[in-house]
Backbone as JSON, one array per atom type, in Angstrom:
{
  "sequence": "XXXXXXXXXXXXXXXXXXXXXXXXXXXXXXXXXXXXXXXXXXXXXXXXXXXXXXXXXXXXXXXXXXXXXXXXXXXXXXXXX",
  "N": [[22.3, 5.53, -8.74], [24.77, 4.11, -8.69], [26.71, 6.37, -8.27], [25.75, 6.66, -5.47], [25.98, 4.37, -3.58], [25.05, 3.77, -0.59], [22.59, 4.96, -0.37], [21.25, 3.15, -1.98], [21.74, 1.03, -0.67], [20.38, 1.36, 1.6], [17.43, 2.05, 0.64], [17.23, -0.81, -0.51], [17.28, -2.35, 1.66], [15.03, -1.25, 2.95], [13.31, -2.12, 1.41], [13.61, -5.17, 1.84], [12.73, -5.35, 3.96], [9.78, -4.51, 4.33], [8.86, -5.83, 2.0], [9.91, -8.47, 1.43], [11.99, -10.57, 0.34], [10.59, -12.96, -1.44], [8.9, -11.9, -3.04], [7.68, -9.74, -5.62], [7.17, -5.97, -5.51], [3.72, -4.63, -4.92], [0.91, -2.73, -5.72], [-0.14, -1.87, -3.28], [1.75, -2.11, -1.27], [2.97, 0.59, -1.29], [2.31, 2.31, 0.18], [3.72, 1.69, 2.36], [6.5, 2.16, 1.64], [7.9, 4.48, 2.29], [11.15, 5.8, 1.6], [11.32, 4.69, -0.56], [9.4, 5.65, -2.32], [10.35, 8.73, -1.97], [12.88, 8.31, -3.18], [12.25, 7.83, -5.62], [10.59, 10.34, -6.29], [12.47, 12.16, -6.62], [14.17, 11.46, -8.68], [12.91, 11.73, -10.39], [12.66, 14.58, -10.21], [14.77, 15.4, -10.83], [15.36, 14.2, -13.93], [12.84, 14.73, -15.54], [9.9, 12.76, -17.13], [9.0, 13.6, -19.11], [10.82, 16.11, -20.45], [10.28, 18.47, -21.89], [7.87, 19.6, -21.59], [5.61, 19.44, -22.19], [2.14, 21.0, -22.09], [-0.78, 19.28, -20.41], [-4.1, 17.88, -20.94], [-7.2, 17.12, -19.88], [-9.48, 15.09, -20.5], [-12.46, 14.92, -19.89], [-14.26, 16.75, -17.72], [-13.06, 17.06, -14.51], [-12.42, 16.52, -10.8], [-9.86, 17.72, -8.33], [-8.47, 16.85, -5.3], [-10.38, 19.42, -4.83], [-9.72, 20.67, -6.61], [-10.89, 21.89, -9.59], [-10.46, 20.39, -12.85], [-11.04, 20.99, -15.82], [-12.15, 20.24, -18.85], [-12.02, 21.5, -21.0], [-9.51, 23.21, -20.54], [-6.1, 23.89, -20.47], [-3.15, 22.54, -18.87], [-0.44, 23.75, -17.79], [3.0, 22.06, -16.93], [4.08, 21.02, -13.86], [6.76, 21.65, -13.35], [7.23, 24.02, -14.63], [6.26, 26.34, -13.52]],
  "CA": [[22.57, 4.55, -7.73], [26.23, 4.0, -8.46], [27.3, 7.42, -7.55], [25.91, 7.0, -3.54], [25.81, 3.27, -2.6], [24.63, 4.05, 0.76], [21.16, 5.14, -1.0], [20.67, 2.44, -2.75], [21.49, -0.08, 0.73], [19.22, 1.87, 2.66], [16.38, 1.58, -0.05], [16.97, -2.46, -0.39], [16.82, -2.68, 3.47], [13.45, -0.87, 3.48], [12.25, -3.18, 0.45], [13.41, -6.19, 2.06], [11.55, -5.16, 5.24], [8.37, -4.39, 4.44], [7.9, -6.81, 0.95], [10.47, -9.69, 1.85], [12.41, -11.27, -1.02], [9.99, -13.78, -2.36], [7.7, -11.83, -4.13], [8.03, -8.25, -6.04], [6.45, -4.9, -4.82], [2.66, -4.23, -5.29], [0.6, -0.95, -5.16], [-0.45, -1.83, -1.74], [2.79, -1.79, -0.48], [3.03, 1.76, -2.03], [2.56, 3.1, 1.1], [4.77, 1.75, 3.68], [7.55, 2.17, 1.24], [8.43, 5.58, 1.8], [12.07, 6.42, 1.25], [11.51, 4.58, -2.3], [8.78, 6.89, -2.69], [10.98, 9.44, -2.09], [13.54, 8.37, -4.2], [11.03, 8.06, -7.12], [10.48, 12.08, -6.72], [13.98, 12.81, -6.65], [14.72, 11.06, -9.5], [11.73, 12.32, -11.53], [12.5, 15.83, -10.36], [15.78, 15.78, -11.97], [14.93, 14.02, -14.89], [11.37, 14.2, -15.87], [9.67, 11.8, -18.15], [8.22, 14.75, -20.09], [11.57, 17.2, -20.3], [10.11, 19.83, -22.97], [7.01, 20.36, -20.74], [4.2, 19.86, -22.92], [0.59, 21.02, -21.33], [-1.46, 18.55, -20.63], [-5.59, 17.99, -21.13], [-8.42, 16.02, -19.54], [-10.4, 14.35, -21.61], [-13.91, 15.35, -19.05], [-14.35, 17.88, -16.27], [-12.42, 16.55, -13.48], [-12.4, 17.85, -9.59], [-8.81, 16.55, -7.84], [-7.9, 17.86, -4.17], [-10.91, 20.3, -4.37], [-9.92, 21.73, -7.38], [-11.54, 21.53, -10.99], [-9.82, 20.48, -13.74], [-12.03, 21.12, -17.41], [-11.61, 19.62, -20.27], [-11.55, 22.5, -22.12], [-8.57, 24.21, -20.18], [-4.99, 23.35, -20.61], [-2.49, 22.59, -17.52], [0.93, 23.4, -17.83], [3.19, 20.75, -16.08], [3.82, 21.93, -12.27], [7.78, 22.2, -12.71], [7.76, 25.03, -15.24], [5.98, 27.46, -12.54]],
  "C": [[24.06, 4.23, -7.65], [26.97, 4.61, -7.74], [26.92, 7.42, -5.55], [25.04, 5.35, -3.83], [24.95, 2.63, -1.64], [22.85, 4.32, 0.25], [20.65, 3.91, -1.52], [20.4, 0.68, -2.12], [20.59, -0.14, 1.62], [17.42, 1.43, 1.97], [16.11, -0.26, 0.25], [16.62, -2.66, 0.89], [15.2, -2.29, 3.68], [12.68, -2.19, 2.46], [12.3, -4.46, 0.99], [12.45, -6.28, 3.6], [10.21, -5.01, 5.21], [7.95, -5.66, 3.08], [9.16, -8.01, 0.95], [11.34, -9.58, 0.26], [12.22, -12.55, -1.84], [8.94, -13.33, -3.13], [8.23, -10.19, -4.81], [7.08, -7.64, -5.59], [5.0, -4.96, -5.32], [2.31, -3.15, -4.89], [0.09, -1.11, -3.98], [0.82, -2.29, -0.82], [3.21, -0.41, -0.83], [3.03, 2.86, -0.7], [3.26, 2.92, 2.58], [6.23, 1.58, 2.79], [7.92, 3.85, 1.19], [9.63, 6.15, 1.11], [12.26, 5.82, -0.39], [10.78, 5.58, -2.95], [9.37, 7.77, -3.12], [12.04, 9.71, -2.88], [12.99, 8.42, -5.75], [10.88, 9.18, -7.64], [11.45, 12.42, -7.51], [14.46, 12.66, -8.17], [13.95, 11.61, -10.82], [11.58, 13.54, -11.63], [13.85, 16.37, -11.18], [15.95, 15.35, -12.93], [13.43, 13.55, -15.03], [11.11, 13.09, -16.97], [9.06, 12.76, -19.76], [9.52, 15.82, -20.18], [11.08, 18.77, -21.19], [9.2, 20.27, -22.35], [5.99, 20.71, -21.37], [2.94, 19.98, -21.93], [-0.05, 19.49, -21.81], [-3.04, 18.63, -20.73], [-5.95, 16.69, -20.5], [-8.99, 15.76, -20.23], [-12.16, 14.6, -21.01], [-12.96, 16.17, -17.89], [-14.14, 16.66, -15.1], [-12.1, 16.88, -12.0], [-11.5, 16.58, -8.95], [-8.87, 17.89, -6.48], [-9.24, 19.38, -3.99], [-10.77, 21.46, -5.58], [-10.35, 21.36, -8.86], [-10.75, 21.57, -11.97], [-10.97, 20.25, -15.27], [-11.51, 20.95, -18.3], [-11.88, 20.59, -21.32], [-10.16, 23.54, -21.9], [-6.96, 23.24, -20.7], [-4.32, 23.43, -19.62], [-0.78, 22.92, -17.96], [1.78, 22.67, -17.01], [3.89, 21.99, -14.98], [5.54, 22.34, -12.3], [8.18, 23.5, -13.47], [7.16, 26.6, -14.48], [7.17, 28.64, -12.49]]
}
């Protein structure tokens, strides 16, 4: 946020527009906040929270988007593709 300003004016403007400045964000504002959204990625695509990229596991058979995730398989995380 230091390095570009302008990002970080544009964000506040959207936050004070859609959730005011008397209360803090909730997950049902989650979706008319896009460009924070977006900054959320950004920020998580160049530093992950996981950097070494351990696989992860389900704990039960799981079906997301149509596709099955089993708790006996292992996932590797999506940016080491």
């Amino acid at each position: 946020m230091v390095a570009y300003p302008e990002t970080q004016k544009r964000a506040q403007a959207e936050l004070d527009s859609i959730v005011g400045r008397d209360r803090v964000p909730t997950f049902s504002d989650f979706e008319h906040l896009p460009y924070i959204r977006g900054m959320v990625k950004e920020a998580l695509r160049w530093h992950p929270i996981d950097p070494v990229g351990l696989p992860h596991r389900v704990i039960q058979d799981d079906w997301y988007k149509g596709n099955a995730c089993l708790h006996i398989s292992l996932k590797p995380p999506a940016y080491l593709w």
